[in-house]
N, C-alpha and C positions, 0 to 999 in steps of 0.2 A: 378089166378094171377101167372107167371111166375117168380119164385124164383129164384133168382140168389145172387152175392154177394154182388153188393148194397142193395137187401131185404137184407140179413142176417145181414151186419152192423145196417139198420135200425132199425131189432129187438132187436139186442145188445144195441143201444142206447137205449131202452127202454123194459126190459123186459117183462112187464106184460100189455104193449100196445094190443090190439088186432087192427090190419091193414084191409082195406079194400081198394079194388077200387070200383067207381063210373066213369065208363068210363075212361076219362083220367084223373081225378079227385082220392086223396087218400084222406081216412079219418083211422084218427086215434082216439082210445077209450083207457084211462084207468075208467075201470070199478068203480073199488076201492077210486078213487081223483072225477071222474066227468069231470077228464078231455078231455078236446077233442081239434084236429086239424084237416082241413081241407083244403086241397086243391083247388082251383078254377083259371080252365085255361080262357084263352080270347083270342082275337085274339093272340095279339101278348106279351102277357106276363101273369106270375102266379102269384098268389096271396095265399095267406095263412092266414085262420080265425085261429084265436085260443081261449079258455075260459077253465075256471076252473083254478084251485092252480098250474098244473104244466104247464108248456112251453114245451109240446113233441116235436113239431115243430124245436123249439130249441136244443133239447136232438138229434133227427134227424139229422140235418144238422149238428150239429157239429162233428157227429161221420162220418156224408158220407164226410166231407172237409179233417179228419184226414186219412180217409179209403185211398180218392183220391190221397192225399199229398204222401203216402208211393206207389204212383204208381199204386193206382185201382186192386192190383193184384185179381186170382180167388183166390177158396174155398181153394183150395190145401194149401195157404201158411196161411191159418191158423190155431193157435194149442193153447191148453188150459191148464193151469197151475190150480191143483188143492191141498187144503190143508185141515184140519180138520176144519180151520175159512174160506178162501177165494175160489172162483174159478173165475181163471179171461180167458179172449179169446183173444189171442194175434195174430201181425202179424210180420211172421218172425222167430221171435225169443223170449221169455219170456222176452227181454228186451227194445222190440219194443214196438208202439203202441198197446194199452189194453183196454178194457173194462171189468171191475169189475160183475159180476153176481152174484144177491141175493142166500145167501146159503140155 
């Protein structure tokens, strides 16, 4: 799989996710919950399974709609705020768009 920085947002929306492709198809695993999401293309439109306690799928898209919204930028513009409680990955600026990471 070719990492770029839509992958890196979608790992930040979910840390401990483990990602796969399946052709054009992605499947997501949290190990830990049970949880899982899945991908499924068709002709002309996708679809998305999801089970178990968390919503990844959800976790997913809303971190790629917020990545998008600040203009899709690459890897470069982002940087990481880190403390003795929190460490979060920001874009921009530490007072831009963030996502929190387990410490």
């Amino acid at each position: 799989m070719t990492t770029g920085p839509g992958h890196v947002v979608a790992q930040l929306a979910a840390p401990p996710v483990e990602f796969w492709m399946s052709g054009a198809d992605v499947v997501l695993v949290d190990v830990a919950t049970g949880s899982q999401a899945r991908t499924e293309s068709t002709r002309d439109c996708w679809s998305v399974h999801e089970n178990g306690p968390l919503r990844l799928w959800d976790q997913v898209e809303t971190a790629l709609v917020k990545w998008q919204a600040a203009g899709a930028p690459e890897q470069s513009a982002f940087g990481m705020t880190v403390t003795e409680t929190t460490q979060t990955v920001w874009l921009g600026d530490p007072g831009g768009p963030g996502w929190p990471l387990p410490v």
